[in-house]
DSSP file (Angstrom, degrees, kcal/mol; ACC not computed):
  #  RESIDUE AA STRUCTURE BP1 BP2  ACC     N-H-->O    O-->H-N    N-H-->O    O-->H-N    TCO  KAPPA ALPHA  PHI   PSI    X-CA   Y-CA   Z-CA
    1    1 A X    >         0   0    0      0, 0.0     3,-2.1     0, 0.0     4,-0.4   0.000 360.0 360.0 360.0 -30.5    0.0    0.0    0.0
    2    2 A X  G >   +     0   0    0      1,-0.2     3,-1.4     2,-0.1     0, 0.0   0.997 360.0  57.7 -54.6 -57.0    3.3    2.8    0.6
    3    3 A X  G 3  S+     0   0    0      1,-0.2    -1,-0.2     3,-0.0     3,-0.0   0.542  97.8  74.8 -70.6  -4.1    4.5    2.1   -2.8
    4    4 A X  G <  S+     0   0    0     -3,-2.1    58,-5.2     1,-0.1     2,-0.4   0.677  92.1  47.3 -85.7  -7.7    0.3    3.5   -4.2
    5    5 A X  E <  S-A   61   0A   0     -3,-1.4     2,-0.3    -4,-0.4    56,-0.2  -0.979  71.4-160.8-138.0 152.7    0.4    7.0   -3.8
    6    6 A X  E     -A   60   0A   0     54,-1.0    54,-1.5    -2,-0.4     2,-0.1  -0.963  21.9-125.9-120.5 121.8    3.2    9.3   -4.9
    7    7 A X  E     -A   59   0A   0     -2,-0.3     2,-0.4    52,-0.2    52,-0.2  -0.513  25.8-165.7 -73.2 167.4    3.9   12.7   -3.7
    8    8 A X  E     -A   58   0A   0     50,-1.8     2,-0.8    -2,-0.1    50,-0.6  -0.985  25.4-125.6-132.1 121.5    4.0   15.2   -6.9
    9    9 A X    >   -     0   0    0     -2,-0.4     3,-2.5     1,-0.2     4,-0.4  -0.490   7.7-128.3 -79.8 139.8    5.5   18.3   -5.9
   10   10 A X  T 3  S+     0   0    0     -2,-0.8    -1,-0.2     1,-0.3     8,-0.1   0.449 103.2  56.8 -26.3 -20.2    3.5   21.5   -6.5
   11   11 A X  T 3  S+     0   0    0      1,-0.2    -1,-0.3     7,-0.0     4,-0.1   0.468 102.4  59.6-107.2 -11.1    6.4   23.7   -8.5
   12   12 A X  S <  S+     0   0    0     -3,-2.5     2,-0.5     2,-0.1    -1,-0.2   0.603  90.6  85.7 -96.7  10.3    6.7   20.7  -11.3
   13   13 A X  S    S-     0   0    0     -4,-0.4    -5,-0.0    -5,-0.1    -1,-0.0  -0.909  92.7-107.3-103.7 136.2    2.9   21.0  -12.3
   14   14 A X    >>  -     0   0    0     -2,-0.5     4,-1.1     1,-0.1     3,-0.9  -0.039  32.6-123.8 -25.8 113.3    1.9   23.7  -15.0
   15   15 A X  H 3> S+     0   0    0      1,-0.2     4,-1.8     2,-0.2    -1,-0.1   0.751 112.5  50.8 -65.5  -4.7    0.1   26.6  -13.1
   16   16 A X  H 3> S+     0   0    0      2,-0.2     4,-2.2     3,-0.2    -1,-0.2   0.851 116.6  47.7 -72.5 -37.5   -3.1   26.4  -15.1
   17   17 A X  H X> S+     0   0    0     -3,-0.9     4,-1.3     2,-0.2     3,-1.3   0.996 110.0  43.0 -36.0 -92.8   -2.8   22.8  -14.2
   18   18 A X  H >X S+     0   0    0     -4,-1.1     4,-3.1     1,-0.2     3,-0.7   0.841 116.6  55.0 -39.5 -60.5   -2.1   22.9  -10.6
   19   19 A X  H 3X S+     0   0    0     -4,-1.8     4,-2.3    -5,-0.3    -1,-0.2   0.913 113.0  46.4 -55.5 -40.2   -5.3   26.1  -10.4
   20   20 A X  H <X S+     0   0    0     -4,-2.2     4,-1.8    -3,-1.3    -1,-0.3   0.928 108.9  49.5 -81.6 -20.6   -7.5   23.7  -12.0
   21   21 A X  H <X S+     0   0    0     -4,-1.3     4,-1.9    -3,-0.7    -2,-0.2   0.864 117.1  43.0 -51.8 -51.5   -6.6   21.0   -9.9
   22   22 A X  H  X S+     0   0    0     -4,-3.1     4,-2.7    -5,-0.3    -2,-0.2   0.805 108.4  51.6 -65.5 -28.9   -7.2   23.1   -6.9
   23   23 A X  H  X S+     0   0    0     -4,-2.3     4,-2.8    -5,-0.3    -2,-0.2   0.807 110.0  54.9 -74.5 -26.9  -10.2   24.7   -7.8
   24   24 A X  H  X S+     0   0    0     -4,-1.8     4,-1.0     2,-0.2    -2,-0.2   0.951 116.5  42.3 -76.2 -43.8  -11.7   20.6   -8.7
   25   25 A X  H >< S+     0   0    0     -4,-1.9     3,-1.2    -5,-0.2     6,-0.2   0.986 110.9  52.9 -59.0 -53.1  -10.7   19.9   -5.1
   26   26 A X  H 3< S+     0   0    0     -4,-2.7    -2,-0.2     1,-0.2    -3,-0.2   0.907 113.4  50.7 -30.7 -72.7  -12.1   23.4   -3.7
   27   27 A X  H 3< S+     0   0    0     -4,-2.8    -1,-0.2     3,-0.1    -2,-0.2   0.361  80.6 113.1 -72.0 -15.8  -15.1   22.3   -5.4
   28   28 A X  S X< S-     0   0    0     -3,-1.2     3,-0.7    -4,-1.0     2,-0.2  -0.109  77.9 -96.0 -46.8 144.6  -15.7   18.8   -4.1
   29   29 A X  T 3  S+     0   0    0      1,-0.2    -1,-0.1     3,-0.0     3,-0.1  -0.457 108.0  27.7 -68.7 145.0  -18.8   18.1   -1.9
   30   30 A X  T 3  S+     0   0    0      1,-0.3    -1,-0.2    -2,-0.2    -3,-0.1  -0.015  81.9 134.2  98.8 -34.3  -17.8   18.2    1.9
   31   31 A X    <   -     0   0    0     -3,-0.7     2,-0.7    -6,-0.2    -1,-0.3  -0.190  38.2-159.1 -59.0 144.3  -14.9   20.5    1.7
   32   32 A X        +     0   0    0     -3,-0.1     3,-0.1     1,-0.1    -1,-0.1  -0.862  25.6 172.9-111.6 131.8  -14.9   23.1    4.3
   33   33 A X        -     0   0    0     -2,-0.7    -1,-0.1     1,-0.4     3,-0.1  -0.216  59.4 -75.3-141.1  60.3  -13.2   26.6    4.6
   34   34 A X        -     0   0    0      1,-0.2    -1,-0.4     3,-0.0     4,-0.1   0.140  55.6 -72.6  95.1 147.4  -14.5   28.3    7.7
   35   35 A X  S    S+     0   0    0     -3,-0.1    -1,-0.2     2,-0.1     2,-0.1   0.842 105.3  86.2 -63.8 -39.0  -17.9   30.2    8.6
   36   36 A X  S    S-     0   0    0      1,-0.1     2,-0.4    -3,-0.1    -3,-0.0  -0.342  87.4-114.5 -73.2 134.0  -17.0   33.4    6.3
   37   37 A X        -     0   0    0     -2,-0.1     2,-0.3     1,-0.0    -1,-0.1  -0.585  37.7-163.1 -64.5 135.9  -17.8   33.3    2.8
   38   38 A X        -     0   0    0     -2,-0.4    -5,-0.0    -4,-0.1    -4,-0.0  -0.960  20.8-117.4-125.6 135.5  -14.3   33.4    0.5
   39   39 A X    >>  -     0   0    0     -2,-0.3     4,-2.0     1,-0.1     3,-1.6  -0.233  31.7-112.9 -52.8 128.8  -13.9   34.2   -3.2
   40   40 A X  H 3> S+     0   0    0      1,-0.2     4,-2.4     2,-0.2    -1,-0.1   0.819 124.1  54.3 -32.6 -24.2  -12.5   31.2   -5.4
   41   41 A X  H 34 S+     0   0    0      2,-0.2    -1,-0.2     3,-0.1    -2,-0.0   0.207 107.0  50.5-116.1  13.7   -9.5   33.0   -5.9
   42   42 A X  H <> S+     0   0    0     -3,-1.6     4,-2.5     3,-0.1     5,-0.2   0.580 115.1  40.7 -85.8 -55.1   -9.3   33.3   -2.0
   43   43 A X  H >X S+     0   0    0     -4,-2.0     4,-2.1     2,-0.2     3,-1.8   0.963 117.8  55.5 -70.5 -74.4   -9.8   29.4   -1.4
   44   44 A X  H 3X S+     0   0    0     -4,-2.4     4,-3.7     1,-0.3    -1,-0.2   0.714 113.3  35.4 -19.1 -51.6   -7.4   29.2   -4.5
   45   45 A X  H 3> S+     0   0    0      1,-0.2     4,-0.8     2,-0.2    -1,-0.3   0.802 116.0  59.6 -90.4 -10.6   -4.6   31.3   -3.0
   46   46 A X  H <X S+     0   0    0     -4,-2.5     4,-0.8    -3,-1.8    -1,-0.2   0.901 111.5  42.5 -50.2 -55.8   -5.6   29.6    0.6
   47   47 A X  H  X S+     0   0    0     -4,-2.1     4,-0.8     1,-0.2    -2,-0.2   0.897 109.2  50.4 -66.6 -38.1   -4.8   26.2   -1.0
   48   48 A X  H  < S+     0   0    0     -4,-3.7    -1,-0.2    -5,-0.2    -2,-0.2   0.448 108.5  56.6 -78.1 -14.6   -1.8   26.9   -2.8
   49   49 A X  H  X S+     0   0    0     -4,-0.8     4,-2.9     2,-0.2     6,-0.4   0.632 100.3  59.8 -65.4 -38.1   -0.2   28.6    0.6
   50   50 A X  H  <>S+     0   0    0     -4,-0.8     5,-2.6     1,-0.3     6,-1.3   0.897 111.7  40.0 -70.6 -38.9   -0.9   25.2    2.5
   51   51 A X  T  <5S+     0   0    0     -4,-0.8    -1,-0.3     3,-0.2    -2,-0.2   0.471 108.1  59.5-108.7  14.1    1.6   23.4   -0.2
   52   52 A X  T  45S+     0   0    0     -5,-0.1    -2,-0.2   -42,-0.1    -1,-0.2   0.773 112.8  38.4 -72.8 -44.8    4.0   25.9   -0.4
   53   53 A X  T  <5S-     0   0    0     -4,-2.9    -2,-0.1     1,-0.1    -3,-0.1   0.262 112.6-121.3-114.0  47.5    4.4   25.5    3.2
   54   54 A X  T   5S+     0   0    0      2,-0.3    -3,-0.2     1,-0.2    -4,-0.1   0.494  84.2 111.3  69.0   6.8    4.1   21.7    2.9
   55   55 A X  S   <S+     0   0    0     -5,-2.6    17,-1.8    -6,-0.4    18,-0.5   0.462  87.5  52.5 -94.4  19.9    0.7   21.3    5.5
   56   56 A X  E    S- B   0  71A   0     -6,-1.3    -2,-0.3    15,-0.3     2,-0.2  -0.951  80.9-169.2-148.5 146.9   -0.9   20.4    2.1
   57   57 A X  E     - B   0  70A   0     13,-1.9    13,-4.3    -2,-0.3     2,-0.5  -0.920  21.9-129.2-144.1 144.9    0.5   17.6   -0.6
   58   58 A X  E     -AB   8  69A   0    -50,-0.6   -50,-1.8    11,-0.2     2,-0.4  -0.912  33.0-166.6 -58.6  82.8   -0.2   16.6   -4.1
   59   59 A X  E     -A    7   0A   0      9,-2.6     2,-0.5    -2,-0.5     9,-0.3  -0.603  15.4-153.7-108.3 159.3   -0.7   13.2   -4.2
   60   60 A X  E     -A    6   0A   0    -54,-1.5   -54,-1.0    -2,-0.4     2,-0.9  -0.931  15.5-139.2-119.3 130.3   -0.9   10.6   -7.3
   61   61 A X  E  >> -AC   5  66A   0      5,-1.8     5,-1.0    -2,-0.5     4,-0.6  -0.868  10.9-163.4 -79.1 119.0   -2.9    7.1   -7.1
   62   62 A X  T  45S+     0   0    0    -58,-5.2     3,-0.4    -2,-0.9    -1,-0.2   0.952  85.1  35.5 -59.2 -58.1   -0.7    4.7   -8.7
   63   63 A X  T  45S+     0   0    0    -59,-0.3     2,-0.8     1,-0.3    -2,-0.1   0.885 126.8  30.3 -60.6 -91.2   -3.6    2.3   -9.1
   64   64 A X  T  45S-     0   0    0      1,-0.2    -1,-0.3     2,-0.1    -2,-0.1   0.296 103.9-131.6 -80.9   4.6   -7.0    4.2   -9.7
   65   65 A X  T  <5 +     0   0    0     -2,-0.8     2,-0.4    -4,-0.6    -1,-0.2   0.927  61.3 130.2  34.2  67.0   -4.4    7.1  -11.7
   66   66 A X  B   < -C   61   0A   0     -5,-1.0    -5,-1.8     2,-0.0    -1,-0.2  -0.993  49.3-137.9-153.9 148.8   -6.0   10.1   -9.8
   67   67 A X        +     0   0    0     -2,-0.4     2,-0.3    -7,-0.2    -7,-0.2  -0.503  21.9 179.8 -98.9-174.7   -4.5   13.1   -7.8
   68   68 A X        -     0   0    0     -9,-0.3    -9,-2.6    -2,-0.1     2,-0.7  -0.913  29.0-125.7 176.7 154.9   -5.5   14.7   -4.7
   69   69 A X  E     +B   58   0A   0     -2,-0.3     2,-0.2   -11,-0.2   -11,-0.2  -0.854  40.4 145.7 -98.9 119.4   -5.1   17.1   -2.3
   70   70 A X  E     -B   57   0A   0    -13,-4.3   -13,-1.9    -2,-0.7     5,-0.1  -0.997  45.4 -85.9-157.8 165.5   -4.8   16.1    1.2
   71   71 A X  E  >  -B   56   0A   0     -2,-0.2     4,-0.8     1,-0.2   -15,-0.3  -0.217  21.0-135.3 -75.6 160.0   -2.9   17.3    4.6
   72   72 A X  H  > S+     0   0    0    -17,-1.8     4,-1.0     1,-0.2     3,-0.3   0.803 105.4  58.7 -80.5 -17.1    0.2   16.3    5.3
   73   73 A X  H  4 S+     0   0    0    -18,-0.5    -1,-0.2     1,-0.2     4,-0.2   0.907 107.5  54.0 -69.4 -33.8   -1.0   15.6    9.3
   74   74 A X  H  4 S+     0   0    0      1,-0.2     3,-0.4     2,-0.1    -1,-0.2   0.801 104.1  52.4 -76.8 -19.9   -3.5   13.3    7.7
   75   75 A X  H  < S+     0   0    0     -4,-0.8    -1,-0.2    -3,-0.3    -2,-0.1   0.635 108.5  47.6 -39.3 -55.5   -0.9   11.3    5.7
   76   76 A X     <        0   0    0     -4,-1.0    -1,-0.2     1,-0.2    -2,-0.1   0.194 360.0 360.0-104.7  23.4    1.4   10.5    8.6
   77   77 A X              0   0    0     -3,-0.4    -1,-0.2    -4,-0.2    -2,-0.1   0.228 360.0 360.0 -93.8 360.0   -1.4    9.2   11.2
């Protein structure tokens, strides 16, 4: 199961790539960002803050060949 997800680091994905990838995560049912209403391009620059300073990772499914975004605390439980 280690060897099924891959990290991908944020600075090697195209940035129209990596924004749409974050905005398809933003946009997922169930995410949450706080009682205050935020812009897209707030939650965008919210997400992209989180993997510059690594409490958010890029990950790659090896099997099912799908990314995601998830925290790095939640990773290493």
């Amino acid at each position: 199961m280690k060897d099924r997800f891959v990290e991908v680091p944020y600075e090697q994905i195209e940035p129209e790539t990596l924004r749409g990838l974050v905005e398809e995560f933003i946009t997922r049912d169930g995410t949450f960002y706080g009682k205050r209403e935020m812009s897209m391009d707030q939650k965008v620059d919210m997400v992209i803050g989180q993997l510059k300073v690594r409490e958010a990772v890029i990950t790659w499914d090896r099997y099912i060949q799908t990314s995601n975004i998830v925290l790095n605390k939640d990773i290493k439980q």
